[in-house]
C-alpha positions in Angstrom: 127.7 110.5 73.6 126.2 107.3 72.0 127.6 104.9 74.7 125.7 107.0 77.4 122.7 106.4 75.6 123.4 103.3 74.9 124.0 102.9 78.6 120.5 105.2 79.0 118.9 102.5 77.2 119.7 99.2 78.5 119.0 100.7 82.4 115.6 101.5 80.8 115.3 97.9 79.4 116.8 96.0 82.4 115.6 97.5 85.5 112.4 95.8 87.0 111.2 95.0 90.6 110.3 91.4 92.0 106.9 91.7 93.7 107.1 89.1 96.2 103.7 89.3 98.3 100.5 91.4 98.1 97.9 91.4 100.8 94.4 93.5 100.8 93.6 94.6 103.6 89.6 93.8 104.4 87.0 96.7 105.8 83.0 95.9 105.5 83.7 93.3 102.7 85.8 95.3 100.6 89.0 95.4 99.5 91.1 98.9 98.9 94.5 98.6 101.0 97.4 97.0 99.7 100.4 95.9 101.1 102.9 95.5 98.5 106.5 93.5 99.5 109.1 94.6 96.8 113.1 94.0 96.2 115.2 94.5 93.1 115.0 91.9 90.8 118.0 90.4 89.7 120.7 92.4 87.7 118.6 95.8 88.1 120.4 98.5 89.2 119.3 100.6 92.5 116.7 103.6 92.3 115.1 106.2 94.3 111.5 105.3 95.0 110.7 108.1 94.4 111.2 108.0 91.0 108.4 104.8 91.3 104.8 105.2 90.7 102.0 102.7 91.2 99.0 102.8 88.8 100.5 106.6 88.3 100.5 107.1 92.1 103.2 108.8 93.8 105.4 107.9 96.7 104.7 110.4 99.3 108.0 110.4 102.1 106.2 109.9 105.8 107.6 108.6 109.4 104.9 107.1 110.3 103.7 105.1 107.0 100.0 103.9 107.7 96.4 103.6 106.0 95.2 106.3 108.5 98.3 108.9 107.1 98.2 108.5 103.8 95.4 108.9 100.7 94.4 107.3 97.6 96.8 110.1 95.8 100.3 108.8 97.3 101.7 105.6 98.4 104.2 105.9 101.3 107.2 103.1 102.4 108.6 100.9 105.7 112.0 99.5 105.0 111.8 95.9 106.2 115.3 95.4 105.3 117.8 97.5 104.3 119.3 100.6 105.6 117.3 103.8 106.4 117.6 105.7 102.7 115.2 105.8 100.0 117.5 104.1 97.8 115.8 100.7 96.7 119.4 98.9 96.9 120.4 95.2 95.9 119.0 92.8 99.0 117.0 95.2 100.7 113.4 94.9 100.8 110.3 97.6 101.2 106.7 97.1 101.9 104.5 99.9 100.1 101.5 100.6 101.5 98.6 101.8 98.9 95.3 102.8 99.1 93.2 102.4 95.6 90.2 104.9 95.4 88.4 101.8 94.0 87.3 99.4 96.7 87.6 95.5 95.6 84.5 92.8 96.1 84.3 89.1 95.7 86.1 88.1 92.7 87.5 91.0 91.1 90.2 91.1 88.7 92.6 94.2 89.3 96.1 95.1 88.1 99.2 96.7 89.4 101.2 98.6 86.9 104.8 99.5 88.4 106.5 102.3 86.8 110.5 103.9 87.1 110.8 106.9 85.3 107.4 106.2 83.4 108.4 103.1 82.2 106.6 99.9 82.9 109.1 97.5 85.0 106.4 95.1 86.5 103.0 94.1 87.0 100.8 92.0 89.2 97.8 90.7 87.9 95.2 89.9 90.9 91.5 88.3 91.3 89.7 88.8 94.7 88.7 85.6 96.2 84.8 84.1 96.2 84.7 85.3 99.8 86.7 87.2 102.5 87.5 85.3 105.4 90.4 87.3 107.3 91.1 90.6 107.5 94.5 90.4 105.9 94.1 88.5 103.0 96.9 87.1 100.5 96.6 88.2 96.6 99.6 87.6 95.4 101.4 85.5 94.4 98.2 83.1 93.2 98.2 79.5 93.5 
């Protein structure tokens, strides 16, 4: 019993995500959809993204995964590589799309708290730029 939850314990400590991009997606000068490019991070083991939440929202399951189908409550995936499961497996990659119910402006700091199983495994730190010049526009990583 105490090796499982020893076992419990380290999958807890050792799981996290590598974010590798976020863009906001600009509409009248403001900022409040999110395209979020994810993998497994090195040495994590696979999960269900399901069991992930963003800034406590919920992945909703959708075929057609779009800012037009989904709401501020839910965050849905497209597999960019990988097979067709929800299982967030070593090497495969997914693009989240999320919709914050708190449109961004001109240099704005915001944060992205990733949970698994209501434990923190990542976060992205963000600032808005001084001005928006493309629709698409690239938050993270900074520099």
């Amino acid at each position: 019993v105490q090796l499982i939850q020893e076992q419990e314990n380290r999958v807890k400590l050792t799981n996290s995500i590598e974010i590798i991009s976020i863009i906001g997606n600009k509409q009248s000068n403001m900022i409040n959809n999110f395209e979020i490019l994810i993998r497994l991070d090195a040495g994590s083991d696979e999960f269900e993204i399901s069991d992930l939440t963003i800034n406590n929202i919920k992945y909703q399951s959708s075929k057609l995964c779009d800012f037009n189908t989904i709401t501020n409550e839910f965050f849905c995936v497209e597999i960019k590589h990988g097979n067709e499961d929800s299982l967030l497996e070593n090497g495969e990659v997914f693009l989240l799309k999320f919709k914050e119910s708190k449109s961004l402006s001109f240099n704005e700091k915001f944060d992205f708290i990733f949970n698994l199983n209501d434990q923190k495994i990542s976060k992205a730190s963000i600032t808005t730029p001084e001005s928006f010049s493309t629709s698409k526009i690239p938050l993270w990583p900074v520099g």
